[in-house]
Every structure is written in C-alpha cells, then in structure tokens.
N, CA, C and O atoms as a Tripos MOL2 file, in Angstrom:
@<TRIPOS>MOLECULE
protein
  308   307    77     0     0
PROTEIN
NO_CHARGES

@<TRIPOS>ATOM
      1 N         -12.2720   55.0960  105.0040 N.3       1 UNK1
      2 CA        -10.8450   55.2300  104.7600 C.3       1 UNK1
      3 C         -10.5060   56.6840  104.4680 C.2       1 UNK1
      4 O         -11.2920   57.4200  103.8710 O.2       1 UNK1
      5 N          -9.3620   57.0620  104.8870 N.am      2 UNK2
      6 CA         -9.0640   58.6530  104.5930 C.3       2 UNK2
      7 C          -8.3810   58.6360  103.8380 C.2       2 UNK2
      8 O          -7.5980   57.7110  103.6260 O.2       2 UNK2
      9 N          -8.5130   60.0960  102.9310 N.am      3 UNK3
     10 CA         -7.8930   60.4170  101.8670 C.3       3 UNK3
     11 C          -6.6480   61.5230  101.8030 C.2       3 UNK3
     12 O          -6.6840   62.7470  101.9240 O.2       3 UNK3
     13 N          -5.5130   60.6030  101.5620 N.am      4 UNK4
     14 CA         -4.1580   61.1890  101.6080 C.3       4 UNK4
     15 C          -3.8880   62.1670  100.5610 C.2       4 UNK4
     16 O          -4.4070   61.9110   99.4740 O.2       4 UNK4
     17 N          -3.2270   63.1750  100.6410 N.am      5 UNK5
     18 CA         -2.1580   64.1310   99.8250 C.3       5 UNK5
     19 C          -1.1090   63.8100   99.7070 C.2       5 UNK5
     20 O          -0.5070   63.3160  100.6610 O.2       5 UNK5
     21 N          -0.5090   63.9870   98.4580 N.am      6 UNK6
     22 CA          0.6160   63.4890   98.0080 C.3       6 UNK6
     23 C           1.4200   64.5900   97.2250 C.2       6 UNK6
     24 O           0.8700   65.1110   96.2550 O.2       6 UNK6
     25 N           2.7580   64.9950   97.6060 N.am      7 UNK7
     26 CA          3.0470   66.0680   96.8620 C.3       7 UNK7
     27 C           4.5300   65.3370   96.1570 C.2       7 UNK7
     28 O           5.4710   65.0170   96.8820 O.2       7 UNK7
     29 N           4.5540   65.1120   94.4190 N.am      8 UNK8
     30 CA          6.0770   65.0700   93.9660 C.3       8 UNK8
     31 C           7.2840   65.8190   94.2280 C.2       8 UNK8
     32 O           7.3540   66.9660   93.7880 O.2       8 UNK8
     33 N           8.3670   65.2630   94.9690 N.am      9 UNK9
     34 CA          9.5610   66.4920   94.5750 C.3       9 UNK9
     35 C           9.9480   66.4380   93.4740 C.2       9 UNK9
     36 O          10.5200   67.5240   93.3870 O.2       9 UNK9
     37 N          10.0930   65.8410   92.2970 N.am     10 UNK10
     38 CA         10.9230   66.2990   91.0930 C.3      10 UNK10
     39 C           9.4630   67.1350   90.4980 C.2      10 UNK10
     40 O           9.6810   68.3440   90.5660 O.2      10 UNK10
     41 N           8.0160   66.8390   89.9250 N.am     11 UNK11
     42 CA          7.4960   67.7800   89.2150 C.3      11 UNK11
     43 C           6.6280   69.0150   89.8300 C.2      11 UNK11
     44 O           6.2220   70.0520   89.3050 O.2      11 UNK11
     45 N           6.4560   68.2860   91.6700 N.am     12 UNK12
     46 CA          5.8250   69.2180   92.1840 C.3      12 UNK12
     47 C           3.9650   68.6540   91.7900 C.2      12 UNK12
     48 O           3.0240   69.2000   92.3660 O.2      12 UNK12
     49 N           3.7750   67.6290   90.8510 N.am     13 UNK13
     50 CA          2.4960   66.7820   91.1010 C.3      13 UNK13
     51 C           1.8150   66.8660   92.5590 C.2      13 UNK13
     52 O           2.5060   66.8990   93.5780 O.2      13 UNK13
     53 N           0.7140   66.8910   92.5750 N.am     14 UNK14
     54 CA         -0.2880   66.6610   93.4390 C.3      14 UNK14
     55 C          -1.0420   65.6680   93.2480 C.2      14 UNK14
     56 O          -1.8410   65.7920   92.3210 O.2      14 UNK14
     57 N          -1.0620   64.0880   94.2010 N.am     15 UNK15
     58 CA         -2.2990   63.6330   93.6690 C.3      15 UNK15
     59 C          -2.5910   63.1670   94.8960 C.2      15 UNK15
     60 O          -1.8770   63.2440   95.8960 O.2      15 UNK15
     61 N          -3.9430   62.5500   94.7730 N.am     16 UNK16
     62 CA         -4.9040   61.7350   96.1240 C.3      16 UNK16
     63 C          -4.9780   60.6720   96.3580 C.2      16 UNK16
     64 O          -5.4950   60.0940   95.4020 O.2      16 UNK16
     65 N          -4.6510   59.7720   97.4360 N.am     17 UNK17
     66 CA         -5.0480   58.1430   97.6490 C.3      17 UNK17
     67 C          -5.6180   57.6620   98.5550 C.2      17 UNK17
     68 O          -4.9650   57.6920   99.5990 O.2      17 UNK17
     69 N          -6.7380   57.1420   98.6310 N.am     18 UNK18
     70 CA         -7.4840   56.7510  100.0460 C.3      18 UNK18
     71 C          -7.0190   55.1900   99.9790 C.2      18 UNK18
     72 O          -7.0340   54.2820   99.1480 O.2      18 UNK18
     73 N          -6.4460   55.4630  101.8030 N.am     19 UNK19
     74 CA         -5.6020   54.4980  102.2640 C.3      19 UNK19
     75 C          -6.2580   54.5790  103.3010 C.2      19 UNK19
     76 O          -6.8890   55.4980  103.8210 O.2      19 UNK19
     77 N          -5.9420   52.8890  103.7390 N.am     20 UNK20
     78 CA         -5.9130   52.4410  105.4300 C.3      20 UNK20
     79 C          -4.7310   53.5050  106.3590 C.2      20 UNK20
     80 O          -3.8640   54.3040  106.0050 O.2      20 UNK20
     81 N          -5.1380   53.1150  107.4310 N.am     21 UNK21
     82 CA         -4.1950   53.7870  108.3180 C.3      21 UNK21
     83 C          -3.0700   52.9810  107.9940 C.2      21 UNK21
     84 O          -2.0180   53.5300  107.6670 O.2      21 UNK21
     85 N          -3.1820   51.5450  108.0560 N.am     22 UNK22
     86 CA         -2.2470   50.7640  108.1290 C.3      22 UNK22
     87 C          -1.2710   50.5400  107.4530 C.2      22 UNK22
     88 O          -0.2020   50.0290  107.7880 O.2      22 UNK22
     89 N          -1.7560   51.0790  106.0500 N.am     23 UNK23
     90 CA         -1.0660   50.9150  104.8170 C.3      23 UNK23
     91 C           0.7360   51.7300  104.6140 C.2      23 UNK23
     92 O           1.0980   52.7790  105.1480 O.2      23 UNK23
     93 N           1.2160   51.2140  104.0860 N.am     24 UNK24
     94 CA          2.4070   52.6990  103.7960 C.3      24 UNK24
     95 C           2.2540   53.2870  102.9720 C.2      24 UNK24
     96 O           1.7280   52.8030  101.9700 O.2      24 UNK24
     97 N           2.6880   54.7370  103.0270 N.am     25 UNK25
     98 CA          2.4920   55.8970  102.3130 C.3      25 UNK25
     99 C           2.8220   55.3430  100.7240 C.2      25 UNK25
    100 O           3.3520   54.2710  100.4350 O.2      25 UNK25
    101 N           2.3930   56.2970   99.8800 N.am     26 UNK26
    102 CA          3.0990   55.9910   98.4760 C.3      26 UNK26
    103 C           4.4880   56.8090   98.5000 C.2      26 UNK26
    104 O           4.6600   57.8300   99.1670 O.2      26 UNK26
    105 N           5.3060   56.2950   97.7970 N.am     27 UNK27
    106 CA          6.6720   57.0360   97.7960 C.3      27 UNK27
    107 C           7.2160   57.3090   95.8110 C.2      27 UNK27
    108 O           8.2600   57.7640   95.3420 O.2      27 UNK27
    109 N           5.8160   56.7280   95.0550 N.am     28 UNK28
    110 CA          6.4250   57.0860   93.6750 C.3      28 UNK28
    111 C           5.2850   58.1650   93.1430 C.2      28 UNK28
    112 O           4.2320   58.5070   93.6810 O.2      28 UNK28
    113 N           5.7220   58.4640   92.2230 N.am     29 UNK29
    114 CA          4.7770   59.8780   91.8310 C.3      29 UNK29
    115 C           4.2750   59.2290   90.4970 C.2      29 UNK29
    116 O           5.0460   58.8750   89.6060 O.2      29 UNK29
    117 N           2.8700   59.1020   90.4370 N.am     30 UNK30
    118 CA          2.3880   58.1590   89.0280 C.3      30 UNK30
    119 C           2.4000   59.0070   87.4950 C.2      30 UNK30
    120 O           1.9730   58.5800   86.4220 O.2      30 UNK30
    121 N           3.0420   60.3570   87.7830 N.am     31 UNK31
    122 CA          3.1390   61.3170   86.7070 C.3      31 UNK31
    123 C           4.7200   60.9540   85.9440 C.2      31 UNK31
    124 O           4.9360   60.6210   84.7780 O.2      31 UNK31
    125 N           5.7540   61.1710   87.1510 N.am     32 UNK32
    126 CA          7.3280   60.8400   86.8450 C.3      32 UNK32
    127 C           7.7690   60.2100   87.5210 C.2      32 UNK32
    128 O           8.9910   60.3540   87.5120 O.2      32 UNK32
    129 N           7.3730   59.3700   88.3120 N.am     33 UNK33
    130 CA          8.5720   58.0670   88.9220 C.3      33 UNK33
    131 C           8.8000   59.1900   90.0600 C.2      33 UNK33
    132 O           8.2350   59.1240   91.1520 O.2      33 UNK33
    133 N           9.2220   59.6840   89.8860 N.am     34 UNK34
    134 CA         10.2630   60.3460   91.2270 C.3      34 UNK34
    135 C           9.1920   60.6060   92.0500 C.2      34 UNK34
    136 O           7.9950   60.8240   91.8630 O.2      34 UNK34
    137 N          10.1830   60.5000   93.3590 N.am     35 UNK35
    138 CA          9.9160   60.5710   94.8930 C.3      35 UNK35
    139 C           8.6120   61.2590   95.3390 C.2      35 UNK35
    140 O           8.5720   62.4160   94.9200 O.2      35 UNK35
    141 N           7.8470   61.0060   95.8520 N.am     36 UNK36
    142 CA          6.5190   61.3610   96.5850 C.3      36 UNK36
    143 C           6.7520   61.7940   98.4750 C.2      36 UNK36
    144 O           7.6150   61.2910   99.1940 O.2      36 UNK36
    145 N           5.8490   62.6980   98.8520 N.am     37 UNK37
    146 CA          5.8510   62.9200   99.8090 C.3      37 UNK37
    147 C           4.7780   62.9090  100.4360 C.2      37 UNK37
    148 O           4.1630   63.0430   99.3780 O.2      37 UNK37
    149 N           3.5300   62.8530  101.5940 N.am     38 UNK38
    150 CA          2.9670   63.1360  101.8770 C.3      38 UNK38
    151 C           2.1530   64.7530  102.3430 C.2      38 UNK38
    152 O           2.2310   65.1490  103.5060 O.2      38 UNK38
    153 N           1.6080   65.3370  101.5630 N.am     39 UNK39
    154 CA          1.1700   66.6020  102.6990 C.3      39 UNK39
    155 C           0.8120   66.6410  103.7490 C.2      39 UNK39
    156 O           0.0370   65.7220  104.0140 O.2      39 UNK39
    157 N           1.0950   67.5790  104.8560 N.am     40 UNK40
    158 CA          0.3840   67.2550  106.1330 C.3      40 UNK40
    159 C          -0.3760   68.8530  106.5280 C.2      40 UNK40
    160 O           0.2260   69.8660  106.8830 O.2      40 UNK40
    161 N          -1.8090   68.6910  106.3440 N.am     41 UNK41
    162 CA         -2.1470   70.5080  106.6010 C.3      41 UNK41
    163 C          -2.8100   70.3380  107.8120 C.2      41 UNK41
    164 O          -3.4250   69.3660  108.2520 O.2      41 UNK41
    165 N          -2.5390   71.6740  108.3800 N.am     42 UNK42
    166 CA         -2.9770   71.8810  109.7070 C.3      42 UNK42
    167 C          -4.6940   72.0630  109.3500 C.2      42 UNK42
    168 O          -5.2010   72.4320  108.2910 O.2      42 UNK42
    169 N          -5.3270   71.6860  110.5680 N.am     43 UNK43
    170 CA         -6.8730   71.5020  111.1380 C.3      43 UNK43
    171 C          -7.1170   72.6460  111.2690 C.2      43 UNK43
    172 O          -6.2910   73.2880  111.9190 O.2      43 UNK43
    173 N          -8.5310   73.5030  110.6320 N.am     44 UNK44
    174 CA         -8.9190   74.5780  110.9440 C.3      44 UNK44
    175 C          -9.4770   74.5060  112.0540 C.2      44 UNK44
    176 O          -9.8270   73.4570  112.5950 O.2      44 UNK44
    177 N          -9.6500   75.9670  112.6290 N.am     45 UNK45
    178 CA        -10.4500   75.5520  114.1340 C.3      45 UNK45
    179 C         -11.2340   76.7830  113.7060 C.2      45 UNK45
    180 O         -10.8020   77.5340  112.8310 O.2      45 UNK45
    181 N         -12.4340   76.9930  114.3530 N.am     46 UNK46
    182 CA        -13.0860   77.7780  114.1330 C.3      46 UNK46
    183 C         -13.9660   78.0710  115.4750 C.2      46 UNK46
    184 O         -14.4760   77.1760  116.1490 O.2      46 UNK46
    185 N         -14.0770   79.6470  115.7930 N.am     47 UNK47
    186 CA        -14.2960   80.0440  116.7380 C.3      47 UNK47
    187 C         -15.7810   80.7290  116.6850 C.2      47 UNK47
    188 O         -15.6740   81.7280  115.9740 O.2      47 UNK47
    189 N         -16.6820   80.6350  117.0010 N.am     48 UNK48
    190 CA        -18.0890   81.2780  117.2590 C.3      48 UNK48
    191 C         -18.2220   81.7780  118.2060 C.2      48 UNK48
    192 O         -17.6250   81.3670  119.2000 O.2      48 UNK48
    193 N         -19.2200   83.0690  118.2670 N.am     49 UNK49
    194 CA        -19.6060   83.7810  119.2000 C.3      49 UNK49
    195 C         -18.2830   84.6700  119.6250 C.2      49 UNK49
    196 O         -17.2180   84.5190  119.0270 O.2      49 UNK49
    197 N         -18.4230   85.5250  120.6100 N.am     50 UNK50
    198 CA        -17.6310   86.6900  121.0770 C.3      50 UNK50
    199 C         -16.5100   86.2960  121.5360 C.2      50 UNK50
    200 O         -15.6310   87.1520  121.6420 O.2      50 UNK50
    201 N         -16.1790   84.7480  121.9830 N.am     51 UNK51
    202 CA        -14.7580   84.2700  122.1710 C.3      51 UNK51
    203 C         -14.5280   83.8120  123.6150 C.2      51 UNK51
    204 O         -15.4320   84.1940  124.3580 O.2      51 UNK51
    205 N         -13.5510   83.0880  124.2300 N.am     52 UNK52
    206 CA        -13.7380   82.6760  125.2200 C.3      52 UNK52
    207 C         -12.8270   83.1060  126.0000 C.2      52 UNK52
    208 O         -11.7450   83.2520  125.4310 O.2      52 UNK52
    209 N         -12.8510   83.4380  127.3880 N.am     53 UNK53
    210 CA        -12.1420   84.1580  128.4910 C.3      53 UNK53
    211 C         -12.3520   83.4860  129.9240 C.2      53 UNK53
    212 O         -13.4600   83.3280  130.4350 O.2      53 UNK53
    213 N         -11.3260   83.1680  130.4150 N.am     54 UNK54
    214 CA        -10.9930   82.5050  131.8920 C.3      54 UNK54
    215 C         -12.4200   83.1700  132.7630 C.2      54 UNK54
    216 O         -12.8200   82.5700  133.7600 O.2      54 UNK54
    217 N         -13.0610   84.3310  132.3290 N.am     55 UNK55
    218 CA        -14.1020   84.8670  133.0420 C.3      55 UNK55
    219 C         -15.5430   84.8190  132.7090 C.2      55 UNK55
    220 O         -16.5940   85.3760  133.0300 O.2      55 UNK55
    221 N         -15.1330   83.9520  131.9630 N.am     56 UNK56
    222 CA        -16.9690   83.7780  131.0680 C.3      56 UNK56
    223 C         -17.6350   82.5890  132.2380 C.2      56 UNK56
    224 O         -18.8440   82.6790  132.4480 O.2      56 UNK56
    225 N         -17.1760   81.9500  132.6740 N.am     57 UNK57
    226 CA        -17.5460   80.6890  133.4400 C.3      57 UNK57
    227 C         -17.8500   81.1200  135.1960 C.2      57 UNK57
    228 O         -18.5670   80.6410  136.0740 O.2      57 UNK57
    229 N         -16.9460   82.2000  135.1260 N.am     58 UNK58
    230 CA        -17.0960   82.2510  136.6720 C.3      58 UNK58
    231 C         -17.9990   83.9770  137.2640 C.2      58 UNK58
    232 O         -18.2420   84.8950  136.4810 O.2      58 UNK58
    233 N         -18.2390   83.9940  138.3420 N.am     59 UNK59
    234 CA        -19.1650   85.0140  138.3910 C.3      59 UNK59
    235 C         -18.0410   86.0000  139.7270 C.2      59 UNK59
    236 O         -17.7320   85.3530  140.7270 O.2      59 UNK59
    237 N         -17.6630   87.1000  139.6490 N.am     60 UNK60
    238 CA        -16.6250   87.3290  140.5100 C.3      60 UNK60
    239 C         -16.9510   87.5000  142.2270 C.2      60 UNK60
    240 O         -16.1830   87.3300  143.1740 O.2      60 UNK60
    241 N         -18.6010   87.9610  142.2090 N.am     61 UNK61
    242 CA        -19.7480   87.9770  143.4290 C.3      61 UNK61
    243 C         -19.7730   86.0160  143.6090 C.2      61 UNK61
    244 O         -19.9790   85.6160  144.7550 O.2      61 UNK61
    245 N         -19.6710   85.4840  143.0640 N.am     62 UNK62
    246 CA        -19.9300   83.8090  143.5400 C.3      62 UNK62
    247 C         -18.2970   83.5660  144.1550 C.2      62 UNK62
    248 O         -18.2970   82.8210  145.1340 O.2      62 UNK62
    249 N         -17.0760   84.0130  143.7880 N.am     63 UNK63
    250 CA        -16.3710   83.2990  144.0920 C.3      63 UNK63
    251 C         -15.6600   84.2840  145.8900 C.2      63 UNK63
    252 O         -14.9110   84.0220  146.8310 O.2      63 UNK63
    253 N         -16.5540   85.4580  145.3980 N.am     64 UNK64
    254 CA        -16.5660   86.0520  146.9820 C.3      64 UNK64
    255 C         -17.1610   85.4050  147.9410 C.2      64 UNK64
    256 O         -16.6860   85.4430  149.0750 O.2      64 UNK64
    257 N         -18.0910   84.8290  147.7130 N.am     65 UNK65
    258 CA        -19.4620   84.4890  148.5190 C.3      65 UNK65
    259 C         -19.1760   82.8950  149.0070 C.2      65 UNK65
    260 O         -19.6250   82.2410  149.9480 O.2      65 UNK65
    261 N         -18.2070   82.5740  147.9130 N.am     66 UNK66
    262 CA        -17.6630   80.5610  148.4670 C.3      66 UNK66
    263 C         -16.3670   81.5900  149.5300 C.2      66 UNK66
    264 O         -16.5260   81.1800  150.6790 O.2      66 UNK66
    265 N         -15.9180   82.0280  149.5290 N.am     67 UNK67
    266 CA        -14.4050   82.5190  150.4960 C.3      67 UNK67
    267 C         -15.0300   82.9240  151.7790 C.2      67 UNK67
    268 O         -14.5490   82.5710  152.8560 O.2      67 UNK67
    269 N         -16.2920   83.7960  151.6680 N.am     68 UNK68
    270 CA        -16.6800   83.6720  152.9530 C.3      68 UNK68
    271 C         -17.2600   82.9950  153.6370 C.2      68 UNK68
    272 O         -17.1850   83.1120  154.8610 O.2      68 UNK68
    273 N         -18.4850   81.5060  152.6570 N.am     69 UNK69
    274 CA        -18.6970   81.1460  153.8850 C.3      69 UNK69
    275 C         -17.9340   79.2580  153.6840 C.2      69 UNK69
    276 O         -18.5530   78.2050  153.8390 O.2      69 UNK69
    277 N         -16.8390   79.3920  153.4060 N.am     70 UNK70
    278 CA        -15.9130   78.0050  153.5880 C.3      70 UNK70
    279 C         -15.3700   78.6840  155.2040 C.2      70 UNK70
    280 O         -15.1130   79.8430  155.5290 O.2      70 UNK70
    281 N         -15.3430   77.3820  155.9920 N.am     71 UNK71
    282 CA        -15.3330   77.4010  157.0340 C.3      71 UNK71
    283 C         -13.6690   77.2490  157.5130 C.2      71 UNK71
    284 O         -13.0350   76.2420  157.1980 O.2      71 UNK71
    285 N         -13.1150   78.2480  158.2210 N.am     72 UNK72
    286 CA        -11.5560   78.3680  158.7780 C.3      72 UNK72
    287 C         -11.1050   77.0220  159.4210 C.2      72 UNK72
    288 O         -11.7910   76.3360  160.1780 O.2      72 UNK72
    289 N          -9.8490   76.7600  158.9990 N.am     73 UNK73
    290 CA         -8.9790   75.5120  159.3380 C.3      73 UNK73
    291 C          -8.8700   76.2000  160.9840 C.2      73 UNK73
    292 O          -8.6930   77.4110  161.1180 O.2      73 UNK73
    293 N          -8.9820   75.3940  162.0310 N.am     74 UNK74
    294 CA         -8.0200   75.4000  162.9800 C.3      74 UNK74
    295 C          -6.2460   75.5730  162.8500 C.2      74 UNK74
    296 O          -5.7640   74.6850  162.1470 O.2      74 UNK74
    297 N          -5.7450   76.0600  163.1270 N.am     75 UNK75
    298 CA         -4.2770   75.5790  163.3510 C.3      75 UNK75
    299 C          -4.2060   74.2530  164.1490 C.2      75 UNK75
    300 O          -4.9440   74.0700  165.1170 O.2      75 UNK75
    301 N          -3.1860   73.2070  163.6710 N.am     76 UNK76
    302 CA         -3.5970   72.1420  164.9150 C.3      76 UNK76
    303 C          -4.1570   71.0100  164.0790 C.2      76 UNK76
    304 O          -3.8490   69.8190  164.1290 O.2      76 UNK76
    305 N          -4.9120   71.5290  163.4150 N.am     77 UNK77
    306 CA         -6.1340   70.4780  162.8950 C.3      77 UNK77
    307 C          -5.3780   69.8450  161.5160 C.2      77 UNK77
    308 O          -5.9580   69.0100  160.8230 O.2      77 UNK77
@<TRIPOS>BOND
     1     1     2 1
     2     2     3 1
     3     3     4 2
     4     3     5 am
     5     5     6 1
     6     6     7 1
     7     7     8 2
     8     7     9 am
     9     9    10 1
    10    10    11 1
    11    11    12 2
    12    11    13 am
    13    13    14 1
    14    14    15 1
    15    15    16 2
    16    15    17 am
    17    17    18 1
    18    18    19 1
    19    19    20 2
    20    19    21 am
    21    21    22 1
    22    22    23 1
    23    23    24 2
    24    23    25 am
    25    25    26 1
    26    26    27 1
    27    27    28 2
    28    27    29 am
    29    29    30 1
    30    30    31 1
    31    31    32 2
    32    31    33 am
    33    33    34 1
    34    34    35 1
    35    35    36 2
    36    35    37 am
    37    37    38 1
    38    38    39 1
    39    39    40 2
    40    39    41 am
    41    41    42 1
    42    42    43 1
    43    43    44 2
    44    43    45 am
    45    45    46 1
    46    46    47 1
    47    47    48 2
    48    47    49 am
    49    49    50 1
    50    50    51 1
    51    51    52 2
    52    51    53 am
    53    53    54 1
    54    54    55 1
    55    55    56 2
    56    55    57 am
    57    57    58 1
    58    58    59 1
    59    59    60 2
    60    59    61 am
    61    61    62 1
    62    62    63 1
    63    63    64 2
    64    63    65 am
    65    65    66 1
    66    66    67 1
    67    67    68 2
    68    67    69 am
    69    69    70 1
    70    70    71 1
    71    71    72 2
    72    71    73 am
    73    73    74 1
    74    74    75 1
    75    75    76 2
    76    75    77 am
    77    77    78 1
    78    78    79 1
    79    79    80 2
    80    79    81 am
    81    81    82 1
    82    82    83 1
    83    83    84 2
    84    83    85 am
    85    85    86 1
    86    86    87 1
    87    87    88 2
    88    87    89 am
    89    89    90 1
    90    90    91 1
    91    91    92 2
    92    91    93 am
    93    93    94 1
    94    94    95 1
    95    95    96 2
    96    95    97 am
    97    97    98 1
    98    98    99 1
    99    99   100 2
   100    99   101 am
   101   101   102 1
   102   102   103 1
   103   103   104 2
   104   103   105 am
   105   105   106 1
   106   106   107 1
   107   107   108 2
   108   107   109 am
   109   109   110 1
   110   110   111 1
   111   111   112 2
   112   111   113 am
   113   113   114 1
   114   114   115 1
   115   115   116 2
   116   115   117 am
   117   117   118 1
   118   118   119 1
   119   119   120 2
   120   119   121 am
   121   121   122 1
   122   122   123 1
   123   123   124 2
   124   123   125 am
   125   125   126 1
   126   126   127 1
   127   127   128 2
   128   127   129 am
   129   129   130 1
   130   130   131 1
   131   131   132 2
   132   131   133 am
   133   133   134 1
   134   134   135 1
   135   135   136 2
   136   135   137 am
   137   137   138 1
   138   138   139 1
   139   139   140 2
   140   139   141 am
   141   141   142 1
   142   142   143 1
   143   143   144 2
   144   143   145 am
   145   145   146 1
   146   146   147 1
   147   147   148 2
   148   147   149 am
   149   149   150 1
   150   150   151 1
   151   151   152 2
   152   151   153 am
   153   153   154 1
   154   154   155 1
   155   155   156 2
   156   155   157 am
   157   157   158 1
   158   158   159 1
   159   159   160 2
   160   159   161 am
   161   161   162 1
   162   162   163 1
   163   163   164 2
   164   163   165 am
   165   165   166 1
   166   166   167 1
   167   167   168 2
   168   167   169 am
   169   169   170 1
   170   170   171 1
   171   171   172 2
   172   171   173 am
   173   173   174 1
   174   174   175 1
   175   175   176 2
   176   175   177 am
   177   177   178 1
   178   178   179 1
   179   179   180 2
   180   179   181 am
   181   181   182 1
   182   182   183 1
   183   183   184 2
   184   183   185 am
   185   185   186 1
   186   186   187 1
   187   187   188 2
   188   187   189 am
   189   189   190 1
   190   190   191 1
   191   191   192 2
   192   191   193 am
   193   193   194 1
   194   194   195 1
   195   195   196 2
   196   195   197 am
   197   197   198 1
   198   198   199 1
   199   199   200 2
   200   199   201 am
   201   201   202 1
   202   202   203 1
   203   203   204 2
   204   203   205 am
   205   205   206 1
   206   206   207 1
   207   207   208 2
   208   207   209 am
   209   209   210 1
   210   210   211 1
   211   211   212 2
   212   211   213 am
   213   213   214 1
   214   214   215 1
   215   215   216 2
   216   215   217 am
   217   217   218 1
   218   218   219 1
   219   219   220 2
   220   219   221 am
   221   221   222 1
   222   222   223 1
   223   223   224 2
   224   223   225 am
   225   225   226 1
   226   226   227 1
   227   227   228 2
   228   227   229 am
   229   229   230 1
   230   230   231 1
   231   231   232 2
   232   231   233 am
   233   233   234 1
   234   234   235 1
   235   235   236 2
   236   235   237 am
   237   237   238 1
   238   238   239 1
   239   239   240 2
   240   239   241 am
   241   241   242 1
   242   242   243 1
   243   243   244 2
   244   243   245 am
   245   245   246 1
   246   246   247 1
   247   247   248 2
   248   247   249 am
   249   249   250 1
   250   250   251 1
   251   251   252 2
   252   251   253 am
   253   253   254 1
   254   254   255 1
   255   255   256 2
   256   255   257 am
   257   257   258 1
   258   258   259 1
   259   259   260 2
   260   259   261 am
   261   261   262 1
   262   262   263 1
   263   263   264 2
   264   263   265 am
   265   265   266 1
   266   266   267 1
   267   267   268 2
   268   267   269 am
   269   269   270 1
   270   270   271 1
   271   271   272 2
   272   271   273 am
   273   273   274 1
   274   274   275 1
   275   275   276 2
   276   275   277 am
   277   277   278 1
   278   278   279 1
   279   279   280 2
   280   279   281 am
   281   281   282 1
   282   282   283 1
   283   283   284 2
   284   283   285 am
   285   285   286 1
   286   286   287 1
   287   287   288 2
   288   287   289 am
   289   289   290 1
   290   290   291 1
   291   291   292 2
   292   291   293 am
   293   293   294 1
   294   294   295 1
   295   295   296 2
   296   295   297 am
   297   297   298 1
   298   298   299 1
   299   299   300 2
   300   299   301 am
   301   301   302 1
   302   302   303 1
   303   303   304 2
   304   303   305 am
   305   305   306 1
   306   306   307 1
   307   307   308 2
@<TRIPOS>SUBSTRUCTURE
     1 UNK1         2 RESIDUE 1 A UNK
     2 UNK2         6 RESIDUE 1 A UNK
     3 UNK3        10 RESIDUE 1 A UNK
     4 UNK4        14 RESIDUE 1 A UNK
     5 UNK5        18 RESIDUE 1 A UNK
     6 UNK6        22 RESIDUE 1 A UNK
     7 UNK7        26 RESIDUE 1 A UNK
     8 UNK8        30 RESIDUE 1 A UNK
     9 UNK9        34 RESIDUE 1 A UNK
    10 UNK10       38 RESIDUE 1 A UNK
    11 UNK11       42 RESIDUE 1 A UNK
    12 UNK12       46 RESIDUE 1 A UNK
    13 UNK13       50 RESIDUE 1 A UNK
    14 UNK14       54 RESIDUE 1 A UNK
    15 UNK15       58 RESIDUE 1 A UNK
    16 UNK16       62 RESIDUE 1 A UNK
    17 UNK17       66 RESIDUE 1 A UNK
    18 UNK18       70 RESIDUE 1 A UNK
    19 UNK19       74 RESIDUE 1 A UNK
    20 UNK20       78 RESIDUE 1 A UNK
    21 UNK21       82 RESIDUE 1 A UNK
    22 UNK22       86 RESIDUE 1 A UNK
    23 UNK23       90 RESIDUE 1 A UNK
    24 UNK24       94 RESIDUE 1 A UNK
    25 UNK25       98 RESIDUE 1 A UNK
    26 UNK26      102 RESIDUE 1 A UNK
    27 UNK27      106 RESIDUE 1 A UNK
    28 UNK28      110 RESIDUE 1 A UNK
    29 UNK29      114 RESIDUE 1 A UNK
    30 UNK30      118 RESIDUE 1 A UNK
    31 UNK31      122 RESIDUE 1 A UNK
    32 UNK32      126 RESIDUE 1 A UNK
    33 UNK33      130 RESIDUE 1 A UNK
    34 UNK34      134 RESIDUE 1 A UNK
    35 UNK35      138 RESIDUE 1 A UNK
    36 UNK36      142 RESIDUE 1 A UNK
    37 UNK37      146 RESIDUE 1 A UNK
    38 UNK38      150 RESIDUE 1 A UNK
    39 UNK39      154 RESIDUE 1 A UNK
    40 UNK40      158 RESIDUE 1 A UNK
    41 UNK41      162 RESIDUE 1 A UNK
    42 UNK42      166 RESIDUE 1 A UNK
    43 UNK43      170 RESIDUE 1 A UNK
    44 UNK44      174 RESIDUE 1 A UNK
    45 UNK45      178 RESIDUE 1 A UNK
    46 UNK46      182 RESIDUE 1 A UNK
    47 UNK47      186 RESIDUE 1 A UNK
    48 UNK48      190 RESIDUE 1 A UNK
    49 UNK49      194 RESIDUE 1 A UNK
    50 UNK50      198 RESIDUE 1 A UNK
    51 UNK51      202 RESIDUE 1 A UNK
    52 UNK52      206 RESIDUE 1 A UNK
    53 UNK53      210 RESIDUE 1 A UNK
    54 UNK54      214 RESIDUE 1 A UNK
    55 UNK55      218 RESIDUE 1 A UNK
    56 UNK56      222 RESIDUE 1 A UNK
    57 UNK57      226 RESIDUE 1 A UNK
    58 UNK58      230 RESIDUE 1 A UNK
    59 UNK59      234 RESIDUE 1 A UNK
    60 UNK60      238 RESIDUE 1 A UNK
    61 UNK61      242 RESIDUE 1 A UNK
    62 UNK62      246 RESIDUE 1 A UNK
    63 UNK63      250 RESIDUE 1 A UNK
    64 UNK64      254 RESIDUE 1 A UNK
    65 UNK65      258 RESIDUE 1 A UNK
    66 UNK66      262 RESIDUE 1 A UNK
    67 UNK67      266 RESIDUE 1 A UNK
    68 UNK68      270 RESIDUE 1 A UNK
    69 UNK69      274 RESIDUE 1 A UNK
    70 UNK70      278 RESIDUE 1 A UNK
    71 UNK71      282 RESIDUE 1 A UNK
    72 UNK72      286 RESIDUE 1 A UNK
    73 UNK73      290 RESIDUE 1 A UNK
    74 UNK74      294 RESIDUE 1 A UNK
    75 UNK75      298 RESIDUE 1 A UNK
    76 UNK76      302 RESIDUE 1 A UNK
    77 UNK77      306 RESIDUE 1 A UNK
C-alpha cells in the first residue's frame, strides 16, 4: 500500500497515511479539524553517465553505407 502526504490548510500540518488506491483521500486534518489536502511531488529522475544524444545510437559511416547500398525504386514500380 502507498504512503500518502497530507498537507492542512488552516495549520499547514503535515501528516502520512498508507492507503489503498481505492480508498478516498483524507479531507480532515487530525491536529485541527480543518481541511486537508493531498501533496503531490514530482518523481526524481536521475541521469548517469555523460548523457544521452540522438547520436549515441547511430554511427554516421553506417547510415552512409545503408543509403548506398538500398536498392533504387524504379519509377513505375
């Protein structure tokens, strides 16, 4: 089960609840009654090695070498 963030608007409380997906959010704040919100934080991503470029995959001598020997359309054909 994952564990939700919860932020109060009246005290500004923070607390945690592991919930089903299924479940509904909490909407009371167990500090002051008032209104609860969910946090939602963005996913770190994390990048290794020197980084990635449209040119890391391809070799610029290979994609010469498929152009010359793919074989010419007829016109017609």
């Amino acid at each position: 089960m994952p564990i939700y963030e919860y932020e109060c608007r009246k005290c500004h409380h923070h607390f945690e609840r592991k919930q089903r997906f299924d479940e509904e959010p909490v909407a009371i704040c167990p500090k002051c009654q008032g209104k609860a919100n969910r946090v939602i934080h963005s996913v770190p991503v994390i990048f290794k090695g020197s980084g990635f470029y449209v040119t890391d995959h391809r070799n610029p001598s290979d994609t010469a070498k498929g152009k010359e020997t793919t074989p010419d359309k007829k016109k017609g054909d």
